[in-house]
C-alpha positions as CSV (number, residue, x, y, z in Angstrom):
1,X,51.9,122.3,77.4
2,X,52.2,121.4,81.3
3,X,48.4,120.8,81.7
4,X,47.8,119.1,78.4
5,X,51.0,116.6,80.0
6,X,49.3,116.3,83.3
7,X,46.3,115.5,81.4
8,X,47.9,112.5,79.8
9,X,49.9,111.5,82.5
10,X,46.4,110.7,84.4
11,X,45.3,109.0,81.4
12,X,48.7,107.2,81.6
13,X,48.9,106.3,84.8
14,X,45.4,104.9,85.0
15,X,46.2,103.0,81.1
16,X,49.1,101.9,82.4
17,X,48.1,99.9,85.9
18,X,45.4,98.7,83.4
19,X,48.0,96.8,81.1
20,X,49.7,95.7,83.6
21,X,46.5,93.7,85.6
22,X,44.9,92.8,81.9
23,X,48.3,91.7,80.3
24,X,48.4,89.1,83.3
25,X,44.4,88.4,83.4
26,X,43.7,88.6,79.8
27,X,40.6,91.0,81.1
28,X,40.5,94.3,80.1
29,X,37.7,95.6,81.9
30,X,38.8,93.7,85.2
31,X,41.4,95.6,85.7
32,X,39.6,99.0,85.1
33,X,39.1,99.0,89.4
34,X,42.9,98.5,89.7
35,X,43.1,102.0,87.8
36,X,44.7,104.9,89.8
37,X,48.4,104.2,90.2
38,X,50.9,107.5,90.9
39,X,53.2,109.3,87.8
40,X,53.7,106.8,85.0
41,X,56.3,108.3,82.0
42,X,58.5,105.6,81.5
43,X,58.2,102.1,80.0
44,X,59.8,99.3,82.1
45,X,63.1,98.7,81.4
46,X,64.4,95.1,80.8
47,X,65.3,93.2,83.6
48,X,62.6,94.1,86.0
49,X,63.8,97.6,86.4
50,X,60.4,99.1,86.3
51,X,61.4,102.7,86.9
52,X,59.0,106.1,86.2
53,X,60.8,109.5,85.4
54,X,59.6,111.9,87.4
55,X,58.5,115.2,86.1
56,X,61.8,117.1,87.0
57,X,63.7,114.5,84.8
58,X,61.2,115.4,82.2
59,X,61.1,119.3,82.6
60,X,64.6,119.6,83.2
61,X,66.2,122.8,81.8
62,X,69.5,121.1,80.9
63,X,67.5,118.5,79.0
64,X,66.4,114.8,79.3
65,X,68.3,112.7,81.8
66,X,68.5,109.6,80.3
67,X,69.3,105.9,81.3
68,X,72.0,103.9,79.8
69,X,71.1,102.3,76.7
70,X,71.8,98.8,78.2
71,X,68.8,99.5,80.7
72,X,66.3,100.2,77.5
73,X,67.4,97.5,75.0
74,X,69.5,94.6,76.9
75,X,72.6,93.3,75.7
76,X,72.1,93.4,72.1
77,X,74.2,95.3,69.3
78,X,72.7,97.0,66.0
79,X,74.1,94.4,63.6
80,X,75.8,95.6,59.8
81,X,72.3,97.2,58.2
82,X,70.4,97.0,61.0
83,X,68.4,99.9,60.5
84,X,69.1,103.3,58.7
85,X,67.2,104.9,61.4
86,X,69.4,104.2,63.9
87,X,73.2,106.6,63.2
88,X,76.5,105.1,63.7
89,X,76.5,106.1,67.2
90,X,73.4,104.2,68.5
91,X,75.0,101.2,70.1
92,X,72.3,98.7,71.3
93,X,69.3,96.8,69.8
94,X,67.2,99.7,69.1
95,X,65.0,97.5,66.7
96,X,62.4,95.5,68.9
97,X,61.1,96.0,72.8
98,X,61.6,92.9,74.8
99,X,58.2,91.0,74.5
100,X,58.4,90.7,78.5
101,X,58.9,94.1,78.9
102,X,56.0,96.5,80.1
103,X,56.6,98.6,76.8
104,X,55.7,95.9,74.9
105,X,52.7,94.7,77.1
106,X,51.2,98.1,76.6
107,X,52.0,98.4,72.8
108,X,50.6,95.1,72.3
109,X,47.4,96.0,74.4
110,X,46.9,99.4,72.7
111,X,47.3,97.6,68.8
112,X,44.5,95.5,70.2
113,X,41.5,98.1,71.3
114,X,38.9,98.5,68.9
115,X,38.0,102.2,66.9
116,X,35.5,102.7,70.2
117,X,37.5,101.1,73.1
118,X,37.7,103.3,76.6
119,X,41.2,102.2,77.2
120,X,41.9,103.6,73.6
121,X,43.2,107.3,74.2
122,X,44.8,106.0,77.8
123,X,46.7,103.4,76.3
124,X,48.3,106.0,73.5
125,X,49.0,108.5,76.4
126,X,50.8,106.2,78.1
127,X,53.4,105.6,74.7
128,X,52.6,109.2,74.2
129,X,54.4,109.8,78.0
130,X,57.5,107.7,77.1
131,X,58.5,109.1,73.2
132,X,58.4,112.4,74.9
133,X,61.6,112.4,76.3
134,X,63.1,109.6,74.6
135,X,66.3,109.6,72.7
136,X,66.5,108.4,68.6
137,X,66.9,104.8,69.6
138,X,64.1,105.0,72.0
139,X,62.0,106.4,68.8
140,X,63.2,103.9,66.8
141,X,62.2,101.1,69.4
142,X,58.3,102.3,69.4
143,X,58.4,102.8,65.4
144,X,59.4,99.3,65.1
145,X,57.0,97.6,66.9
146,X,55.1,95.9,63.8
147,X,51.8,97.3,62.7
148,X,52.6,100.7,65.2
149,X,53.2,103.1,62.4
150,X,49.8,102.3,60.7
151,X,47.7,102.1,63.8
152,X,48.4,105.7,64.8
153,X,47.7,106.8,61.3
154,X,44.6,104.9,61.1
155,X,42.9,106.8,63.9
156,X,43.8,109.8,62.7
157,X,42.1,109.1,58.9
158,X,39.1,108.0,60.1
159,X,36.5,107.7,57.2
160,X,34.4,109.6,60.0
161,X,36.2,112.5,62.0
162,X,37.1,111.2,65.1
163,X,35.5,112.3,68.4
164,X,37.5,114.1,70.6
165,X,40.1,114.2,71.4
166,X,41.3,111.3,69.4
167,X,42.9,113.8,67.1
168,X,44.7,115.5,69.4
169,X,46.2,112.5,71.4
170,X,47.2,110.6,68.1
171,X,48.6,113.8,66.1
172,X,50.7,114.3,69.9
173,X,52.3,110.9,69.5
174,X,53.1,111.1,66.0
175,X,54.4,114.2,66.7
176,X,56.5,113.1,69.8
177,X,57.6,110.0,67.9
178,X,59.5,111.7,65.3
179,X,60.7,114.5,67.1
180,X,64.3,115.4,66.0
181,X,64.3,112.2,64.3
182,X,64.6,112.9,60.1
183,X,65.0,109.6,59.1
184,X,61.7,108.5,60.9
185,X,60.2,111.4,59.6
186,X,61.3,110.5,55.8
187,X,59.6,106.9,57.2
188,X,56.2,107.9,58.4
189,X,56.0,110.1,55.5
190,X,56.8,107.3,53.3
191,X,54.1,104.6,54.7
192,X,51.5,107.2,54.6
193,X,52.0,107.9,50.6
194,X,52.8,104.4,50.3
195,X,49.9,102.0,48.6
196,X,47.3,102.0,46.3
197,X,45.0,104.1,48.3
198,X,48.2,106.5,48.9
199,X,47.6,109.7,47.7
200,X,44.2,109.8,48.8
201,X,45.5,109.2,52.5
202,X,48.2,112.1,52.4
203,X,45.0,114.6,51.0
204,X,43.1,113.5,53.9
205,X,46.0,113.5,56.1
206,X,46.9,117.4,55.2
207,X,42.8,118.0,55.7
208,X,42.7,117.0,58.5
209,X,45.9,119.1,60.1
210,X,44.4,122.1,58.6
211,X,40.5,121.6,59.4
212,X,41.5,121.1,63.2
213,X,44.8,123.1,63.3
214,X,44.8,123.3,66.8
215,X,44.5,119.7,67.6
216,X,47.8,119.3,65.1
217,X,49.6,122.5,66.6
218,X,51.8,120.4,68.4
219,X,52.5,118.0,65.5
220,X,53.4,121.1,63.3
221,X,55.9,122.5,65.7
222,X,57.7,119.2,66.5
223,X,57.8,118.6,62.3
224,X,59.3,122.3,61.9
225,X,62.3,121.6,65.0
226,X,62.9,118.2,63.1
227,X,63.4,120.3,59.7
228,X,65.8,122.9,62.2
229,X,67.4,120.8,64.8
230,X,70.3,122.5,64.7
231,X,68.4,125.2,66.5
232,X,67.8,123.2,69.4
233,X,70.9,123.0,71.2
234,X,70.0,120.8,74.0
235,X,67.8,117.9,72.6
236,X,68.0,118.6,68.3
237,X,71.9,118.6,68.1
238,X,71.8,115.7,70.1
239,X,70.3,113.7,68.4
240,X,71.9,114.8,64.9
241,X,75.2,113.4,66.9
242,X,73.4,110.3,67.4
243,X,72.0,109.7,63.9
244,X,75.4,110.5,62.6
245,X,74.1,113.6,61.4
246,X,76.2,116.2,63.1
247,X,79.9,115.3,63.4
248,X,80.8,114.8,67.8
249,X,83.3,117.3,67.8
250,X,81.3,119.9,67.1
251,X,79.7,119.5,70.7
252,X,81.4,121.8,72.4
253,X,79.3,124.6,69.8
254,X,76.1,123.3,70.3
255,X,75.2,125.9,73.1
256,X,76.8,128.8,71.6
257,X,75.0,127.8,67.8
258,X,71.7,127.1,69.3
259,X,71.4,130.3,71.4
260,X,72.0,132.2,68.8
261,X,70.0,130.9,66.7
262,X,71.9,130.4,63.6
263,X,74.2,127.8,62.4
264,X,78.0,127.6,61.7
265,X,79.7,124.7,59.6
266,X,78.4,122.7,56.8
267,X,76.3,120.2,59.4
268,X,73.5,122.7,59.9
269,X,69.7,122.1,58.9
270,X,67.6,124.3,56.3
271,X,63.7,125.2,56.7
272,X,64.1,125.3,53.1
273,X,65.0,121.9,52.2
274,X,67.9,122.9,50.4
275,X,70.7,119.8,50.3
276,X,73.8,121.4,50.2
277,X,74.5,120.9,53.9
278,X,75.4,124.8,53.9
279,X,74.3,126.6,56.3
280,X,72.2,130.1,55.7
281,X,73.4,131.7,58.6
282,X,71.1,133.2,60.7
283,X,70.9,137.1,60.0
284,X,73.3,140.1,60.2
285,X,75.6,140.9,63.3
286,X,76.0,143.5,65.4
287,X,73.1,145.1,67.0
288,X,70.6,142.5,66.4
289,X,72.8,139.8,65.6
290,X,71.5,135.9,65.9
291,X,71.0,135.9,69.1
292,X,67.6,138.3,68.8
293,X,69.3,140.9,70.8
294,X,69.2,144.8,71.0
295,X,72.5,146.6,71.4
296,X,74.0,143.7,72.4
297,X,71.7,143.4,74.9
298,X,68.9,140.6,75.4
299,X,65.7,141.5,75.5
300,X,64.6,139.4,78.2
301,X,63.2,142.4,80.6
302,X,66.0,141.6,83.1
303,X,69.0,143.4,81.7
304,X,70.4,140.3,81.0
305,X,73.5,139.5,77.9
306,X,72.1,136.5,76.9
307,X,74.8,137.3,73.9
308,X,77.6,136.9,76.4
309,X,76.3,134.5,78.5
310,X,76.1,132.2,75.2
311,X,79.2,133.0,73.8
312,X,78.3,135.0,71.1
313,X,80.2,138.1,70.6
314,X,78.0,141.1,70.7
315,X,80.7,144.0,69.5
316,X,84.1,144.0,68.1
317,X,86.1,144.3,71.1
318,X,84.4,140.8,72.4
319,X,85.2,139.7,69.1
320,X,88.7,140.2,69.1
321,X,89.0,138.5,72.6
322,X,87.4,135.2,71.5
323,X,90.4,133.0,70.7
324,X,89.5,131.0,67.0
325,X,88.8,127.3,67.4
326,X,91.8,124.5,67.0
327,X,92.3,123.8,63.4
328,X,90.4,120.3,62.5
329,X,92.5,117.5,61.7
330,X,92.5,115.3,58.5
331,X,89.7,112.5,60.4
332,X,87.9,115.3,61.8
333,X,87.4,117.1,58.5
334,X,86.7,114.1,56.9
335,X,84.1,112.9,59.6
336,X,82.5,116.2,58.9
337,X,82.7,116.4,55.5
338,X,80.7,113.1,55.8
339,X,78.3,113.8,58.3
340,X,77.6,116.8,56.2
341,X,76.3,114.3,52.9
342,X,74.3,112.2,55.4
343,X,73.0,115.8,56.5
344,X,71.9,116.7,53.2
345,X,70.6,113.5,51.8
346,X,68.5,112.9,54.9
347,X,67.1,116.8,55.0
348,X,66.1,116.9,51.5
349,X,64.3,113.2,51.7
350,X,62.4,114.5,55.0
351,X,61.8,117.6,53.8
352,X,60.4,116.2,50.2
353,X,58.0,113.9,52.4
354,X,54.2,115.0,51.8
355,X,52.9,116.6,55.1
356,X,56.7,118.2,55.6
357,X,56.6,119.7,51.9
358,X,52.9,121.1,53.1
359,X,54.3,122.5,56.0
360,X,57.3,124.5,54.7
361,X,55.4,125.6,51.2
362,X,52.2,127.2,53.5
363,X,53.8,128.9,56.2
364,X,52.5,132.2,55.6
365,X,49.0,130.5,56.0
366,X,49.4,128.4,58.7
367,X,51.4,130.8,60.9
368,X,48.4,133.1,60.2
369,X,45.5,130.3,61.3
370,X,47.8,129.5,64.3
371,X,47.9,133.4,65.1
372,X,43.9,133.4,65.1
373,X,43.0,129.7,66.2
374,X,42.0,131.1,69.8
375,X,41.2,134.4,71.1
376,X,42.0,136.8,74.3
377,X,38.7,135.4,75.6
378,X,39.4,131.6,74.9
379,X,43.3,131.5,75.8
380,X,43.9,129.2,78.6
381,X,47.4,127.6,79.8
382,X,45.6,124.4,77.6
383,X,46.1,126.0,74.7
384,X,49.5,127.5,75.5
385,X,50.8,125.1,72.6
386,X,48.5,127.0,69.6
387,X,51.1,130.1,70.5
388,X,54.1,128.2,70.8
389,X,53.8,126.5,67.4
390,X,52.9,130.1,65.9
391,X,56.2,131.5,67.6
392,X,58.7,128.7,66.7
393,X,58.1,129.7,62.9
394,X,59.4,133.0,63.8
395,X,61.9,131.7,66.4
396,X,63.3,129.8,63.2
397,X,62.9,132.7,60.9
398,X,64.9,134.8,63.3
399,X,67.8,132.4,63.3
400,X,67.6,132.9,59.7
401,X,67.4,136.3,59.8
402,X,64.1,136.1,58.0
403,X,61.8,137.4,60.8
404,X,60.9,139.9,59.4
405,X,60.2,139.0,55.8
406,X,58.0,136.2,57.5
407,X,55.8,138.5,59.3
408,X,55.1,140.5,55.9
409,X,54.1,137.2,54.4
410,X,51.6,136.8,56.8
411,X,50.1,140.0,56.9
412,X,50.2,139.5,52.8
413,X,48.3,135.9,53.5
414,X,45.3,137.6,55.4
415,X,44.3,139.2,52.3
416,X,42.7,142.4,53.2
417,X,44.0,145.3,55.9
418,X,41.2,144.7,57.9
419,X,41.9,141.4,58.5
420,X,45.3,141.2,58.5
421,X,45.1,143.7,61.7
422,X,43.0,142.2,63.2
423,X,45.0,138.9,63.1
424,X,47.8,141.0,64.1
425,X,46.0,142.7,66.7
426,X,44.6,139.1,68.3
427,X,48.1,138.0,68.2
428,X,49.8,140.8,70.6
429,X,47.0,139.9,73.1
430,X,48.3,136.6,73.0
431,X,51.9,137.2,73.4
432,X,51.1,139.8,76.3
433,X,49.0,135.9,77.9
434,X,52.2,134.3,76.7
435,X,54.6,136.1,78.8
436,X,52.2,136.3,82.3
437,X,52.1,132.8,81.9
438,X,55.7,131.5,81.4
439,X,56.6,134.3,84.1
440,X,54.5,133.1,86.3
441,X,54.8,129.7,86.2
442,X,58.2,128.2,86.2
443,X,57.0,124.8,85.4
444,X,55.9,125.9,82.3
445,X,58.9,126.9,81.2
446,X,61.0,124.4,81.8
447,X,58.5,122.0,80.6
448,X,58.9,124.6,77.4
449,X,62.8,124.6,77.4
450,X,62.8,120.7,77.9
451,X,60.0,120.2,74.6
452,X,61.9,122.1,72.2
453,X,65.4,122.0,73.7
454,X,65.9,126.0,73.0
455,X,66.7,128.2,76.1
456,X,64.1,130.3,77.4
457,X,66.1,133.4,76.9
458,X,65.6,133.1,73.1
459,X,62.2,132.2,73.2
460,X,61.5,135.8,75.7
461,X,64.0,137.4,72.9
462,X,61.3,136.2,69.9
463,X,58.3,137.2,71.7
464,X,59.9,140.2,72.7
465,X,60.7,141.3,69.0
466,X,57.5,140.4,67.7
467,X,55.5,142.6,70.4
468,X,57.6,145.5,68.7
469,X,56.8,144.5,65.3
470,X,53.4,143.9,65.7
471,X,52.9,147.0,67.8
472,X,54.9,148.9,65.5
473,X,52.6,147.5,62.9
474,X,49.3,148.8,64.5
475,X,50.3,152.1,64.7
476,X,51.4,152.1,60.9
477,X,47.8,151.0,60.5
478,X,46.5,153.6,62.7
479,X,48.5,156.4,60.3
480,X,47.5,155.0,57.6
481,X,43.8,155.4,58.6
């Protein structure tokens, strides 16, 4: 994930110094010598406060660092029915960049290029760069931009596969776009069915995320956190407050709810779909508990109590010592009570959408093609995201306390022994490249904390469990034989 982002952010910052010189020459090409400027990841904010966010803002482990809304939009107000994208809490003008600002310059200039243009993929990394750590209203600014929607889709169903990596940049976006945002992804979903040609786009849509699975990796693992956003404490709960989705007062539980992994109150988010607004929980207590832990004791290689350290009680005794929350008032239970219809309304109609519905009805099959889209010889730090989106199904699952079951679904989905093992067996060797790399390099995992918004710890816990299971698996096999 770090080197496909440094990757783009050279592509941005050379896009971006482009749109700047050829917004003010009207000469694209021209300004290709002007290419070559530092760290571009931020859009220029109203009002001539041209400011890039470093990369520490971007990889930070307690999340994105933000500026005020009034910095992003100006001085306007969402008006009465403004936009249903944009929850109750929003605030400003989140429905249209300023037409002098340096977003808008390069959305205008990338709308522009033609199927074969050189500034093409530069341009998109540059918008790419700025929905990554944007907030719902930020989203909701790019989506809004007229004609943006249908100009990402339309490079990526191409009558013609695209060269690379066109794919990969514009499924990246999407993905990026959308991120923890359920409304927008009830809207892509909805203008890519929409039409007489509809149904023929979604089919090629869904071919092509599963004929090039690991150019869409990262689109399928930001569409799975949007379906669990509950589960990311530090960027999906968020933005459930600021959609309206999640009541504010349950805050102060985001941290304990996400660690774990599973979900308290009536506000929480199904893989399933299901609209009740319920939530599943997420798996038994007590030795294993939600929080992917052993004993009580996190299985991070470092002795650590990721269990305590959370919040979450790990044994009786700690249970008896936490004290039980205030009782909610009448307002509070009522705001909840409400936030928890919006919850479910908005779920089911994301969740219903065409590419999401794929998604959750072939998980089995795509967690196995994610498990075996690169091998111990091809793995590189590049393709770091291939096993991330693989894990986050079980990540979710665990939550869920469905782990388990999961993995026998996907040894089911391989067909015969023989390859089911040896998907299996390809898998542990990527989990063992998995951990030297996100031990070794600290960048990476922040950058990987920051993405999804889920603490390491339960990321090392998931990995950690499945090397047991799969290696618990192989010598099953090895009995058997």
């Amino acid at each position: 994930n770090g080197a496909a982002a440094a990757r783009a952010r050279s592509h941005a910052a050379a896009a971006a110094h482009a749109a700047s010189h050829a917004h003010a020459h009207t000469d694209v090409d021209a300004a290709a010598d002007a290419a070559g400027m530092g760290d571009v990841e931020a859009a220029a904010r109203r009002g001539g406060a041209e400011a890039s966010k470093p990369d520490s803002a971007r990889g930070s482990a307690a999340g994105p660092s933000l500026p005020p809304h009034a910095c992003m939009h100006g001085e306007g107000t969402v008006g009465d029915g403004a936009s249903d994208l944009c929850g109750p809490s929003v605030g400003p003008s989140c429905l249209e960049a300023a037409e002098d600002s340096f977003l808008h310059r390069i959305l205008k200039l990338l709308l522009e290029q033609p199927p074969h243009s050189v500034y093409l993929l530069g341009l998109a990394s540059c918008v790419h760069k700025w929905v990554q750590a944007s907030s719902v209203s930020e989203q909701q600014l790019v989506a809004r931009f007229p004609g943006f929607i249908d100009f990402v889709l339309q490079q990526l169903l191409c009558e013609e596969t695209p060269p690379e990596p066109q794919l990969q940049v514009f499924f990246d976006l999407l993905a990026e776009m959308l991120k923890f945002n359920l409304p927008l992804l009830s809207l892509v979903q909805a203008q890519l069915a929409s039409g007489s040609s509809g149904e023929q786009r979604v089919r090629l849509f869904i071919d092509r995320l599963n004929s090039h699975i690991v150019d869409a990796s990262i689109f399928i693992q930001c569409v799975v956190l949007t379906l669990n956003a509950d589960a990311s404490p530090r960027r999906g709960c968020k933005a459930l407050r600021d959609l309206g989705l999640l009541p504010a007062a349950s805050a102060s539980a985001d941290a304990s709810r996400g660690s774990s992994g599973g979900s308290s109150g009536d506000s929480s988010v199904e893989t399933s779909g299901d609209s009740s607004g319920n939530s599943s929980g997420g798996g038994g207590g007590g030795d294993s508990g939600n929080c992917c832990c052993a004993g009580g004791r996190c299985e991070t290689g470092d002795g650590g109590d990721c269990c305590q350290d959370a919040g979450v009680s790990t044994s009786a005794s700690a249970a008896d010592c936490t004290p039980p929350p205030p009782p909610l008032s009448l307002s509070e239970q009522q705001d909840r009570d409400a936030c928890a219809a919006r919850m479910a309304t908005t779920l089911a109609s994301a969740a219903s959408g065409p590419f999401a519905a794929h998604i959750l009805a072939h998980k089995p099959t795509l967690v196995l093609r994610l498990m075996g889209a690169v091998n111990e010889k091809e793995v590189s730090v590049e393709t770091m995201c291939v096993i991330n989106a693989a894990i986050i199904f079980f990540l979710i699952a665990e939550g869920r306390g469905e782990r388990a079951a999961l993995l026998q679904q996907v040894c089911a989905e391989a067909g015969d022994a023989d390859a089911g093992h040896a998907a299996l067996s390809n898998f542990l060797k990527l989990l063992a490249f998995w951990s030297d790399v996100y031990h070794s390099h600290s960048c990476e995992k922040r950058f990987l904390e920051f993405s999804s918004g889920i603490p390491f710890d339960r990321w090392l816990c998931v990995v950690g469990l499945l090397k047991e299971d799969l290696q618990a698996a192989a010598r099953a096999d090895m009995a058997s034989a």
